[in-house]
PAMAR-955258 format. One record per residue: residue in three letters; x negated, y negated, z of N, C-alpha, C in turn. Coordinates in pm, whole numbers, padded with zeros to 5 digits, always signed. Layout:
REM residues N
ALAXYZXYZXYZ;...
This chain:
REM residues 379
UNK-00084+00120+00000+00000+00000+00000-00087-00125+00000;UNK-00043-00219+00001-00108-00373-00029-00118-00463+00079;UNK-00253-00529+00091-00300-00561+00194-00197-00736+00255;UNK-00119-00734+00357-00097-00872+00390-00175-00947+00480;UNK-00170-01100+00422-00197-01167+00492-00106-01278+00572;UNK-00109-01230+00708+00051-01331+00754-00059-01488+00799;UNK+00019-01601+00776-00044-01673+00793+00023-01785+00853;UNK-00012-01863+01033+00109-01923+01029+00093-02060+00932;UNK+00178-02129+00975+00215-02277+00876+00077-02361+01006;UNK+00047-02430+00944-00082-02532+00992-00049-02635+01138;UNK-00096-02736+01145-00034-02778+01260+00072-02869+01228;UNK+00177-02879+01277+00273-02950+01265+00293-03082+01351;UNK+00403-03213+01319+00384-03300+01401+00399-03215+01543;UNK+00582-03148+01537+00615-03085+01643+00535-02991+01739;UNK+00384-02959+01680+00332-02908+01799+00237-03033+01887;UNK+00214-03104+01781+00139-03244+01862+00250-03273+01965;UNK+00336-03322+01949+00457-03353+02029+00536-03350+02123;UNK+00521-03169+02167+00515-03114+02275+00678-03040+02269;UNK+00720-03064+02170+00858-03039+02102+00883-02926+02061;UNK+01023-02844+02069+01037-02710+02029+01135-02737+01907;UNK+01041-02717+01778+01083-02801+01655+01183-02687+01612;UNK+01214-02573+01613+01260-02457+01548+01309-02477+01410;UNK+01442-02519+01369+01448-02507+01224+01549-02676+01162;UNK+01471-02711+01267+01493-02881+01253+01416-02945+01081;UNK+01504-03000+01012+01413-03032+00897+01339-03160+00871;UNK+01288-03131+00819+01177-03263+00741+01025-03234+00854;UNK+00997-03170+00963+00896-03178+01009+00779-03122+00959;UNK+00726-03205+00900+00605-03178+00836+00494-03142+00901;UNK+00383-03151+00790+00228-03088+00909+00126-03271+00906;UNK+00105-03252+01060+00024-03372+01074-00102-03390+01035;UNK-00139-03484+01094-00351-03508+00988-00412-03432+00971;UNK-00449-03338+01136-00494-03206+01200-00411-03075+01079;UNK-00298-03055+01046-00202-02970+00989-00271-02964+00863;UNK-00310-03113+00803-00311-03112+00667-00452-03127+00620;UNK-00568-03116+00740-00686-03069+00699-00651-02939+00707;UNK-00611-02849+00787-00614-02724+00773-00567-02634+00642;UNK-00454-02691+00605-00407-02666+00483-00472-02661+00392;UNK-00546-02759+00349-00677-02812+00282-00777-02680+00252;UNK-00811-02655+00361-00891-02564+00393-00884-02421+00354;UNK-00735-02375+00318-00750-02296+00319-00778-02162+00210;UNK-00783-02250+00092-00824-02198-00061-00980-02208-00011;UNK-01040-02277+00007-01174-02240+00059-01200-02100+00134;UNK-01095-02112+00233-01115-01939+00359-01060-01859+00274;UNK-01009-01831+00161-00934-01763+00071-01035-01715-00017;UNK-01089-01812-00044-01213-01765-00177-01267-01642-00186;UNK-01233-01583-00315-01315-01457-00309-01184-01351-00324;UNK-01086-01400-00259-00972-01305-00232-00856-01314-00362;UNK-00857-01203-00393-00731-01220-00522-00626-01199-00478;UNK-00534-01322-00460-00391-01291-00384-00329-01246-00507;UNK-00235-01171-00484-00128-01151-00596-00060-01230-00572;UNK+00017-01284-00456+00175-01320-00434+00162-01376-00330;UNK+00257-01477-00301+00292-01591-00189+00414-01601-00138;UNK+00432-01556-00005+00548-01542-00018+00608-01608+00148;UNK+00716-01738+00165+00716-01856+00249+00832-01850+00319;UNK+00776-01930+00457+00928-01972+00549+00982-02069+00460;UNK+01106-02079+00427+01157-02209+00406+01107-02363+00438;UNK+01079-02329+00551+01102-02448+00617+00951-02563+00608;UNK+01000-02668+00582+00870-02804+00512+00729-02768+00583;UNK+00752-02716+00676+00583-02682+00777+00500-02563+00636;UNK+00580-02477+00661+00518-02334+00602+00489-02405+00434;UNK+00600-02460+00417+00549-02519+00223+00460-02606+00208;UNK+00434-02687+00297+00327-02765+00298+00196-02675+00311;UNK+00185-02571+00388+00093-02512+00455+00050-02468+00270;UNK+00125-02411+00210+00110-02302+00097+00074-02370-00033;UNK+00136-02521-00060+00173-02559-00140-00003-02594-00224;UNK-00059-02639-00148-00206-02647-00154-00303-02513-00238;UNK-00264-02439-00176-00322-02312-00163-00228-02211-00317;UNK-00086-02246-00331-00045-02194-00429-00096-02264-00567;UNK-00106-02398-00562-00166-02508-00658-00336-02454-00705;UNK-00403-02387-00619-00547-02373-00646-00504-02231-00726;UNK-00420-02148-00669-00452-01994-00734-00383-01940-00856;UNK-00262-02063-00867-00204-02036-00944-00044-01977-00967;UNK-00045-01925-00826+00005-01809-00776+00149-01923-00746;UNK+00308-01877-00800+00423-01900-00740+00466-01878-00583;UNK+00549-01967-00523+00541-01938-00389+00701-01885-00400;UNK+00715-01754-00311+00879-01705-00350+00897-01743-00141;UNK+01047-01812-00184+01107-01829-00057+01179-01731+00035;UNK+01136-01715+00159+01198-01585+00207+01293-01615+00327;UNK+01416-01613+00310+01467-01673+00474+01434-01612+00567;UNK+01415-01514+00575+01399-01402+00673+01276-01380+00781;UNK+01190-01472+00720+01057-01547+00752+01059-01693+00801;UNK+01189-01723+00806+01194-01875+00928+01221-01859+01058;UNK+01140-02017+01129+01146-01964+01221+01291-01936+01307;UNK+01274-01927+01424+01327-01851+01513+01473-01959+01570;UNK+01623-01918+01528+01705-02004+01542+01703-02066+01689;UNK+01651-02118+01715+01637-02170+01892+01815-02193+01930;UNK+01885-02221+01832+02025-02328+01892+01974-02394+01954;UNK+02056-02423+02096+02056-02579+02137+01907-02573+02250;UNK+01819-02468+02241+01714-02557+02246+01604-02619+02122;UNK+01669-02607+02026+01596-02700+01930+01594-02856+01942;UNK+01520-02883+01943+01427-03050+01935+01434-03071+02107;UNK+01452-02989+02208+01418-03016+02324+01264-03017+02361;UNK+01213-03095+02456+01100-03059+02519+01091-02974+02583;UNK+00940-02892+02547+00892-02746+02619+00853-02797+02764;UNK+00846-02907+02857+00793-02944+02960+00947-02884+03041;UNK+01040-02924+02954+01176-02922+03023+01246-02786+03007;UNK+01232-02745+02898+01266-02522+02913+01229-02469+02979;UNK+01060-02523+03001+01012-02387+03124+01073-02408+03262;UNK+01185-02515+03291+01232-02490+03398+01362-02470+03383;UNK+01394-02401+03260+01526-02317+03235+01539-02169+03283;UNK+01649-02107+03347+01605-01973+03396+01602-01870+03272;UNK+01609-01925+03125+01570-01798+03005+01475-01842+02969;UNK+01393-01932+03039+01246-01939+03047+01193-01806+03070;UNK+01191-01770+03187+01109-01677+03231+01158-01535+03161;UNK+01304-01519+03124+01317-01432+03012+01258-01378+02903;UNK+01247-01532+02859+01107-01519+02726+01025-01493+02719;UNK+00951-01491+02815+00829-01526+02861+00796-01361+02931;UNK+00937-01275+02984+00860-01203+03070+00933-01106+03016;UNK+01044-01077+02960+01153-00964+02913+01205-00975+02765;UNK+01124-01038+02667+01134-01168+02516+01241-01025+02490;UNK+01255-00924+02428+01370-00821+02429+01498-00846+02453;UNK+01540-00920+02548+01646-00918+02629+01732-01052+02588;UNK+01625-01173+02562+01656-01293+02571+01729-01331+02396;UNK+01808-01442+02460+01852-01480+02322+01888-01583+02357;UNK+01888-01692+02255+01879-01863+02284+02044-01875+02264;UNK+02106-01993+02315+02201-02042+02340+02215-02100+02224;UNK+02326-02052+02159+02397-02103+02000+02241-02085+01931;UNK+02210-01979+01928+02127-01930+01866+02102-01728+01821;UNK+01943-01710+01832+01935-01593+01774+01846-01501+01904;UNK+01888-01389+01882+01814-01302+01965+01677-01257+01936;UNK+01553-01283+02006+01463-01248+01981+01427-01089+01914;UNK+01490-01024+01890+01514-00895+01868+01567-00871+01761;UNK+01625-00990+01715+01733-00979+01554+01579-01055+01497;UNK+01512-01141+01563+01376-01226+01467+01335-01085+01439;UNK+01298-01008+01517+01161-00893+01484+01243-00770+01344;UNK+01351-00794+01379+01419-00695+01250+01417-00796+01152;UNK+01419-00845+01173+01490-00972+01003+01362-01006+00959;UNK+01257-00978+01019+01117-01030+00976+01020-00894+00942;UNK+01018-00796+00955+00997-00705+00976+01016-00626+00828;UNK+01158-00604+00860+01257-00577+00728+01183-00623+00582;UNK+01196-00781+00652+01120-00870+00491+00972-00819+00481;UNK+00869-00817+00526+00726-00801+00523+00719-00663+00463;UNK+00827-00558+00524+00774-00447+00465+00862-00414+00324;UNK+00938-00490+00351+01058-00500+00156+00949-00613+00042;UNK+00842-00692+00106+00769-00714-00026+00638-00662-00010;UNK+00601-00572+00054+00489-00533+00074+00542-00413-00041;UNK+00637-00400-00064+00669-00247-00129+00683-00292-00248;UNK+00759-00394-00284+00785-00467-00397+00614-00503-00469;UNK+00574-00586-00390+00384-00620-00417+00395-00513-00466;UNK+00308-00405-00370+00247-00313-00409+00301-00225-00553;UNK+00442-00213-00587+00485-00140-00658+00422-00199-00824;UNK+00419-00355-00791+00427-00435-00907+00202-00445-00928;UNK+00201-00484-00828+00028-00526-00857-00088-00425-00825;UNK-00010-00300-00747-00090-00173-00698-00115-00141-00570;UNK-00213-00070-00510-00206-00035-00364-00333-00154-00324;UNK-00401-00176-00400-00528-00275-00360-00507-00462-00405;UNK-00357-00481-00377-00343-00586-00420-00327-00674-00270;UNK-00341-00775-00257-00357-00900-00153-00198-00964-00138;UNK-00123-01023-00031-00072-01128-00061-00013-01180+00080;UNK-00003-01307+00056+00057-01389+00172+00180-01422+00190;UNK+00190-01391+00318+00321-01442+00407+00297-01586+00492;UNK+00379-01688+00471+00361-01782+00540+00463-01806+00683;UNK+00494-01787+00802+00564-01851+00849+00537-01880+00995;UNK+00608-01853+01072+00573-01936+01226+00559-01832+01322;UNK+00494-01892+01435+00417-01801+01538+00485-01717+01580;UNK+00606-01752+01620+00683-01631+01721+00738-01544+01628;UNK+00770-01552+01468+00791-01436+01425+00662-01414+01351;UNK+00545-01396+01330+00406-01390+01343+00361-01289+01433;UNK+00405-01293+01562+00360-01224+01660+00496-01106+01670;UNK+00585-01102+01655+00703-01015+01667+00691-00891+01536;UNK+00644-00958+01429+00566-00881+01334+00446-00809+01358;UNK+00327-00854+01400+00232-00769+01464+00273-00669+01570;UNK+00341-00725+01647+00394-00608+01777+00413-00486+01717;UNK+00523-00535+01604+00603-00376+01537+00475-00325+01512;UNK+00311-00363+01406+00274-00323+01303+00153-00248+01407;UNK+00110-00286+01529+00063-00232+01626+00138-00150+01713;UNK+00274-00114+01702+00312+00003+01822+00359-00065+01946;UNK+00352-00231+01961+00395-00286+02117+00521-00323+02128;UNK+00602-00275+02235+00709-00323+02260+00737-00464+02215;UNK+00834-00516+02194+00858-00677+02216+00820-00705+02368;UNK+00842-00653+02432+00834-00695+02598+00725-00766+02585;UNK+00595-00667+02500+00463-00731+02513+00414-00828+02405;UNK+00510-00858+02343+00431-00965+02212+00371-01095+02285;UNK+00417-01135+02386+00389-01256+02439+00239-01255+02467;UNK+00165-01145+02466+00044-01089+02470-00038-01148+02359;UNK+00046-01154+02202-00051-01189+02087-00101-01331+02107;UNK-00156-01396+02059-00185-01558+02022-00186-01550+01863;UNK-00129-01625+01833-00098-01691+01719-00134-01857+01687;UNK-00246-01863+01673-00263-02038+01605-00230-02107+01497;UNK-00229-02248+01529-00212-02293+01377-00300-02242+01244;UNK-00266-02230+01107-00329-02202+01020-00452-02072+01059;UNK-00385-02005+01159-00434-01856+01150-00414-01777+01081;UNK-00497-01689+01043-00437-01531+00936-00484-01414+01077;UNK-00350-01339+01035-00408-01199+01108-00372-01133+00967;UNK-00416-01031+01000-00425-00881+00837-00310-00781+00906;UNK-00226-00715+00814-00201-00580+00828-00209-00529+00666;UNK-00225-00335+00723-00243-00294+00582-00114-00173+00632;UNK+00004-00152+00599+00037-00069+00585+00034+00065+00453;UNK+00058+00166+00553+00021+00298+00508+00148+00429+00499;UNK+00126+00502+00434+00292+00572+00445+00283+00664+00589;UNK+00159+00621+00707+00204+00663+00773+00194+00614+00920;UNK+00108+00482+00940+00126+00398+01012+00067+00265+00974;UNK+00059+00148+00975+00030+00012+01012-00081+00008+01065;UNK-00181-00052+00999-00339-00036+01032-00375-00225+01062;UNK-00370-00251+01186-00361-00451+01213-00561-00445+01230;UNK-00595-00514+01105-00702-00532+01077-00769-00688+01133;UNK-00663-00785+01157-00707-00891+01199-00629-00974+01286;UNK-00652-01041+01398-00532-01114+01442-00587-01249+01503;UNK-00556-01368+01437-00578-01509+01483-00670-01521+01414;UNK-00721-01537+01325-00867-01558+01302-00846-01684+01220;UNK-00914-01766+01313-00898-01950+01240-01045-01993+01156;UNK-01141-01892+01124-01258-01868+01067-01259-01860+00939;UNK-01349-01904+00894-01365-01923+00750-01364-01818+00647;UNK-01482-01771+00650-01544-01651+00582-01375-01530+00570;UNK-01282-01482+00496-01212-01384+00532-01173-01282+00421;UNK-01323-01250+00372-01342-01174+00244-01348-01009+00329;UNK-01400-01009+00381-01415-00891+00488-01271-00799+00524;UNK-01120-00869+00461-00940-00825+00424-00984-00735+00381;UNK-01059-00723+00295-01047-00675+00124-01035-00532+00159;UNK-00975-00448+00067-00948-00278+00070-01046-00216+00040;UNK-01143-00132+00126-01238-00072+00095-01233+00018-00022;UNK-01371+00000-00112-01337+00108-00208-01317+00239-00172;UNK-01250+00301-00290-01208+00433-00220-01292+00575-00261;UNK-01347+00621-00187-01457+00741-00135-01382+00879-00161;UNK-01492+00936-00186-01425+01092-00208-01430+01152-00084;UNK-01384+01105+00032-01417+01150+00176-01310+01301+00176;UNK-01176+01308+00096-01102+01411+00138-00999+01359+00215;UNK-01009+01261+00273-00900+01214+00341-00825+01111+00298;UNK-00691+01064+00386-00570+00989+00298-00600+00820+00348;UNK-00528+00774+00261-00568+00616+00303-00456+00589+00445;UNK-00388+00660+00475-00293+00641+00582-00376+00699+00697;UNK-00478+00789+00707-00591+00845+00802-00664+00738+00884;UNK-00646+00730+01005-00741+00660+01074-00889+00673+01074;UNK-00985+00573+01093-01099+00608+01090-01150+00708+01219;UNK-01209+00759+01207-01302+00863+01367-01427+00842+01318;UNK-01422+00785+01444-01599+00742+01445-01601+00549+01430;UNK-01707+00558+01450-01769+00438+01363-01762+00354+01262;UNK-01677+00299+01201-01676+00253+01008-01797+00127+01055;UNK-01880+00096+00983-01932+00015+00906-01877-00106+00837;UNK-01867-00205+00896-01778-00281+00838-01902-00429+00741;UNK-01894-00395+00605-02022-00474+00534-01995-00630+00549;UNK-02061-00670+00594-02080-00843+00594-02070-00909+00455;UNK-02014-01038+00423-02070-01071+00295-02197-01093+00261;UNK-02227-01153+00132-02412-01146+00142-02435-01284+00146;UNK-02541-01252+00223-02592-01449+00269-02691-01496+00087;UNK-02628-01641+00094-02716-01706+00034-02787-01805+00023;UNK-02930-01754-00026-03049-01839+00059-03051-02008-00004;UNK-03127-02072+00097-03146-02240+00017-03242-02256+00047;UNK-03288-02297-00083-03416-02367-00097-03444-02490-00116;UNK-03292-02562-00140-03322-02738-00174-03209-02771-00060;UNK-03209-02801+00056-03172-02883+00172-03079-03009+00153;UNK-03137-03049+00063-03056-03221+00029-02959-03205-00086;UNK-03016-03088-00169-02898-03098-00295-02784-03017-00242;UNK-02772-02882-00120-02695-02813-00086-02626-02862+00001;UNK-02662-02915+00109-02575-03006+00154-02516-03126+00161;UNK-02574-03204+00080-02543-03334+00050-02367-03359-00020;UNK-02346-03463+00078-02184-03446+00023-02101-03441+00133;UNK-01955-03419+00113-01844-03391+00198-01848-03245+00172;UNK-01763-03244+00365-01721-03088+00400-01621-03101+00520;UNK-01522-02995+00452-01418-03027+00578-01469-02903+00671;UNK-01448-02931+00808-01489-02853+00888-01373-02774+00975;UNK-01402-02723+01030-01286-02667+01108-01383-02585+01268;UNK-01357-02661+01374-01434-02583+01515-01354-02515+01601;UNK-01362-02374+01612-01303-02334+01755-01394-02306+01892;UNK-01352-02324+01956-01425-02325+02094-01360-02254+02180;UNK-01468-02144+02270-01378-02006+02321-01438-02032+02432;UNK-01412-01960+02568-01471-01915+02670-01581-01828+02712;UNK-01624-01831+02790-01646-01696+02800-01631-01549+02790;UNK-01478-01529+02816-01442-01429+02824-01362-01425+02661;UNK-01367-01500+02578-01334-01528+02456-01230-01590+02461;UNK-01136-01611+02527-01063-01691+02530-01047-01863+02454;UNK-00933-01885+02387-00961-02007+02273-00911-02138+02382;UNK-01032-02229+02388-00979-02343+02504-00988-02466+02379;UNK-01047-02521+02312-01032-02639+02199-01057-02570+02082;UNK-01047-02672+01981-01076-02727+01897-01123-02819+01814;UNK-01178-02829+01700-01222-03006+01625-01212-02959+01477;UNK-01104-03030+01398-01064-03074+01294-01100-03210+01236;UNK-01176-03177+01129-01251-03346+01064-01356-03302+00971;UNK-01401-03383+00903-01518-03433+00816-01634-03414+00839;UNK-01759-03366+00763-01892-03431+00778-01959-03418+00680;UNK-02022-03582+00686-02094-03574+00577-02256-03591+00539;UNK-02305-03566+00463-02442-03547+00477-02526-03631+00373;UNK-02561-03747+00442-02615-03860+00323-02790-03839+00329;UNK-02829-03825+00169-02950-03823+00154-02999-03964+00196;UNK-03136-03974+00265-03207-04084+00310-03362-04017+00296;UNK-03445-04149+00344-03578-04089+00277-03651-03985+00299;UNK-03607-03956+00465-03682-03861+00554-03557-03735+00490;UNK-03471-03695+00450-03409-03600+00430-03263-03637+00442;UNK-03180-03563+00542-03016-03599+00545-02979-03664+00687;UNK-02910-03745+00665-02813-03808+00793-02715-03750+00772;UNK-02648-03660+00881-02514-03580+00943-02447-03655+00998;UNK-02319-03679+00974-02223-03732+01050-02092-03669+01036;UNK-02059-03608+01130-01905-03563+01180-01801-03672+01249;UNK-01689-03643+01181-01570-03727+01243-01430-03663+01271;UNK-01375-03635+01340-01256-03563+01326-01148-03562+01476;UNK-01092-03482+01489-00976-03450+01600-00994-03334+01706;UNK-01065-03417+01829-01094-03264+01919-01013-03256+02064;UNK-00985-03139+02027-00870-03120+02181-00959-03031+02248;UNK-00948-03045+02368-01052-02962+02459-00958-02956+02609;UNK-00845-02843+02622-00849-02871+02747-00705-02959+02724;UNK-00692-03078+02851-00608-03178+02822-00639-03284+02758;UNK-00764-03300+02685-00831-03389+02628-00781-03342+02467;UNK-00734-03481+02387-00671-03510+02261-00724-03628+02221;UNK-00830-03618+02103-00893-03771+02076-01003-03747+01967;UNK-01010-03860+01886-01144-03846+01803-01224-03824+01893;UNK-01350-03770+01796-01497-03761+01847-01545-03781+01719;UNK-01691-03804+01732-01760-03794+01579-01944-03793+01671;UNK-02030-03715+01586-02144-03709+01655-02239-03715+01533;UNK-02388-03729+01499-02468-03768+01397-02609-03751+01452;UNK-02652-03626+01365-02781-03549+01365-02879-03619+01247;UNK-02997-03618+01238-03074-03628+01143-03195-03491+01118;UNK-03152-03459+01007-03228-03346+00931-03360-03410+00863;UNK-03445-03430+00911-03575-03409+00856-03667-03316+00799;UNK-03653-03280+00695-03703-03178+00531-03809-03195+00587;UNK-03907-03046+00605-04035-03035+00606-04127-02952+00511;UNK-04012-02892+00433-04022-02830+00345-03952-02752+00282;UNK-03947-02666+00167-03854-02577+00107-03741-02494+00168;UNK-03625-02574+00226-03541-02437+00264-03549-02488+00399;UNK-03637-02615+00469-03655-02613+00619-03649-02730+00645;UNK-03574-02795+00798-03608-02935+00823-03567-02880+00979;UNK-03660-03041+01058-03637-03065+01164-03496-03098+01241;UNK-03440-03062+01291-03270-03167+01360-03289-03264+01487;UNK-03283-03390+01452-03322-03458+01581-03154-03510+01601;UNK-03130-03560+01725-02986-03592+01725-03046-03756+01679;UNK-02898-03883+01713-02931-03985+01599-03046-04089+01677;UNK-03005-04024+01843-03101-04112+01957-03292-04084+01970;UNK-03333-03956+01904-03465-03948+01873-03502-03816+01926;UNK-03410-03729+02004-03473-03628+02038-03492-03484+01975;UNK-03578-03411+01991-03515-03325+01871-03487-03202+01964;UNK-03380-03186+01876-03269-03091+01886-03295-02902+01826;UNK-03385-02903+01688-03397-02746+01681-03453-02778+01534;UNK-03539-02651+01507-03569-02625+01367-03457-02556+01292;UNK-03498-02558+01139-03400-02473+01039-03463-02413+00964;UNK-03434-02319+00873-03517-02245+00796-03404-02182+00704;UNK-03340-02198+00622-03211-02159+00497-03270-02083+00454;UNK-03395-02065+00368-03434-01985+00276-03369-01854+00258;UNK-03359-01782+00371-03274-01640+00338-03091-01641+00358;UNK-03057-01739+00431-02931-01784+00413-02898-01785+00531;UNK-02981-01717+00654-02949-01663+00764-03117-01752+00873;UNK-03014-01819+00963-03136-01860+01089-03108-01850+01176;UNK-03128-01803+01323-03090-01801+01430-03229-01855+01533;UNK-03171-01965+01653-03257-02049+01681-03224-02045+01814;UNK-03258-02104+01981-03264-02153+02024-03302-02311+02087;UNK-03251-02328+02220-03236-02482+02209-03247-02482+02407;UNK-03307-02509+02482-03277-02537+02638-03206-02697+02609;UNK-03138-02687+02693-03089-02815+02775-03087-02812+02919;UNK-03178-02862+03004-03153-02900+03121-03191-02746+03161;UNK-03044-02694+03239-03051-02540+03295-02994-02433+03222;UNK-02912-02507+03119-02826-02417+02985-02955-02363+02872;UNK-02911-02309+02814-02981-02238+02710-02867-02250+02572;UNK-02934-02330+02444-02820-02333+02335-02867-02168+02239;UNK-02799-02105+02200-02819-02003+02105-02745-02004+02017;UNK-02828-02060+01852-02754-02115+01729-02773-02018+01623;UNK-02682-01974+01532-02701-01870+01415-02622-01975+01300;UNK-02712-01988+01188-02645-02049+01074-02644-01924+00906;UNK-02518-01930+00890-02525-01854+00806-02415-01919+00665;UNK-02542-01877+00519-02496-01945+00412-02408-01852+00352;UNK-02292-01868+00317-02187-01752+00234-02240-01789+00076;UNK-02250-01915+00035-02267-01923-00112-02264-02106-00125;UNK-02254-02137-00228-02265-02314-00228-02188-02367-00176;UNK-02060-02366-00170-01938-02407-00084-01941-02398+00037;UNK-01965-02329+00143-01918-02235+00249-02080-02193+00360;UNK-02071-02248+00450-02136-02199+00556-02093-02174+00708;UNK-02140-02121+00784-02104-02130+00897-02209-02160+01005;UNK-02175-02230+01084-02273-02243+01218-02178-02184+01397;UNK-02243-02089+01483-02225-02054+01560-02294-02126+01683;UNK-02290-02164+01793-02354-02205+01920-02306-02135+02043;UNK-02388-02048+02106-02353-02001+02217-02405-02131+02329;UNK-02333-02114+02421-02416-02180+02563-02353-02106+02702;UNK-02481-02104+02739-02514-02018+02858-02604-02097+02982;UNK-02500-02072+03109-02625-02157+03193-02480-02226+03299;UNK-02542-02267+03430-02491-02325+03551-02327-02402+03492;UNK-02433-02473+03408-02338-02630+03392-02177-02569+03207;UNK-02259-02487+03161-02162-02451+03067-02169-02315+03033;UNK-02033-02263+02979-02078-02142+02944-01943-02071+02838;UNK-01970-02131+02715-01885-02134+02616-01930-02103+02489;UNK-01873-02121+02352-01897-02084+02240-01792-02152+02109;UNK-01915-02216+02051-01845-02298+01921-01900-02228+01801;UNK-01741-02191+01703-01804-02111+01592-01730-02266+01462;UNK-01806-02297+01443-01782-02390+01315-01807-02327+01140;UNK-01692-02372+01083-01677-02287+00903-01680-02468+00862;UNK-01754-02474+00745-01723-02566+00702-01733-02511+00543;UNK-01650-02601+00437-01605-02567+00341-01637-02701+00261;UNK-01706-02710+00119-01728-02786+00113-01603-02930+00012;UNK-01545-03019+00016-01457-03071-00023-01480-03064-00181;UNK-01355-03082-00273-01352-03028-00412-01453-03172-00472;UNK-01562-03174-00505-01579-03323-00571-01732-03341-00476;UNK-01725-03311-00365-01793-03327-00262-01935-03346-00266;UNK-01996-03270-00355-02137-03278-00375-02160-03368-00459;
């Protein structure tokens, strides 16, 4: 069968807002929403979607509309994939539900609960369910068993969908996380639902793809035993510093915990202006951290020392870490104070890199994985 990609709709005003937007119209996706959107024929690259297939509702078309425009690809409307009829708690504030008593319903028994002049959480997971696996059959029948395609719609039937495709009660969906402009994977099989990915707000997502198929003897519905090997894409190396990065790139940062857990984000720009000594870096964008909601913008200078390599000083004079591109792949350290920084940069191809930062130590102890993609025009 054919590989999906569920994907929710990007950020919307209504999640800035604090608002339970459900199937209220005209709410579109905000600045944050519509870099992501942006973005996402870039995290796509590589991937041959067959088919697109959308919530109704202006969040999810906006999310697609971008992304159907680059591939080519028609977007087919699915009702069955909107979100979740709240009734009359639609356009209420979420500060003010959680002290409703089908608060804790939702939240602790989602099975049971059903919104007032609305829909039962339980009719979402059939009506959504139903649809994913009625065009997954349709796809597949039409483009083959190794064909790609996307589902666009919203978190809570996002996550009510994974539950089924993993085996978890509804009781426990409240378990998944679902972000803006996340993809999780499923591959169904004629004999169970194989959930290959879930949340992944990361760039690189060529790694979907349907493994070729091996004369192993066994069925594609067979679980793996053992070990699989799962192949990385292939890094590519740089040797000219100023011509590869020079330019716009939209970025996209998540920031996890320790225990992996997702605590911010930063949505924005950076750009990389040739100067004599090599490149001036400058980032600008939207970072939530926590209860913190606000620009930031920060500015490194890359000093070229040679082929494939430059110095990073930040913009105040200190320096910050070496680089070395040539093989596509660098991994570096950095002390601060009592922390320790641990940085891996890795090149996917001209467009597309990623940078990772661990930090470890008294004062912090977190992890920023940054995809940046480079803007159409950009170089």
């Amino acid at each position: 069968m054919a590989t999906l990609i569920l994907l929710r709709h990007a950020r919307s005003a209504a999640n800035g807002s604090g608002t339970l937007a459900g199937r209220t119209a005209g709410v579109g996706l905000d600045e944050t929403g519509r870099v992501q959107a942006e973005g996402l024929a870039g995290r796509l690259s590589g991937i041959p979607v067959s088919a697109l297939v959308a919530s109704p509702l202006q969040r999810c078309q906006d999310t697609v509309a971008g992304l159907a425009e680059k591939l080519g690809v028609p977007v087919a409307v699915e009702d069955r994939l909107a979100e979740v009829d709240y009734g009359q708690w639609t356009g209420r504030a979420v500060k003010d539900l959680t002290q409703e008593p089908l608060w804790k319903v939702v939240q602790q028994h989602p099975s049971a609960a059903v919104f007032p002049g609305g829909e039962a959480l339980a009719q979402v997971q059939a009506r959504a369910v139903e649809a994913v696996r009625e065009h997954d059959r349709r796809i597949s029948g039409e483009f083959g068993p190794h064909a790609v395609w996307v589902a666009c719609s919203h978190g809570d039937v996002i996550k009510a969908v994974l539950a089924d495709a993993l085996g978890l009660h509804l009781d426990g969906f409240q378990r998944i996380v679902v972000d803006p402009c996340s993809v999780s994977v499923v591959r169904y099989t004629e004999t169970r639902p194989f959930v290959l990915r879930v949340n992944d707000t990361g760039g690189d997502v060529s790694g979907l793809l349907p493994p070729k198929e091996e004369d192993s003897g066994s069925s594609s519905s067979d679980a793996v035993v053992g070990v699989r090997r799962v192949p990385e894409p292939e890094l590519w190396g740089v040797r000219d510093l100023v011509g590869f990065f020079g330019g716009r790139w939209r970025l996209e940062r998540k920031i996890v915990d320790a225990a992996g857990v997702r605590i911010g984000s930063f949505s924005g720009v950076a750009v990389f202006s040739p100067v004599e000594w090599g490149l001036e870096f400058r980032e600008e964008g939207l970072l939530e951290l926590g209860a913190h909601r606000g620009p930031a913008h920060r500015c490194l200078h890359y000093r070229v020392s040679g082929e494939g390599r430059a110095d990073v000083y930040f913009d105040y004079g200190t320096f910050f870490h070496d680089l070395d591109l040539r093989t596509g792949l660098w991994r570096v350290g950095h002390p601060c104070r009592d922390d320790e920084y641990r940085g891996e940069f890795r090149v996917w191809d001209r467009d597309r890199w990623r940078q990772e930062w661990t930090v470890v130590g008294p004062a912090k102890d977190h992890a920023l994985f940054t995809d940046f993609v480079r803007e159409p025009g950009g170089s």
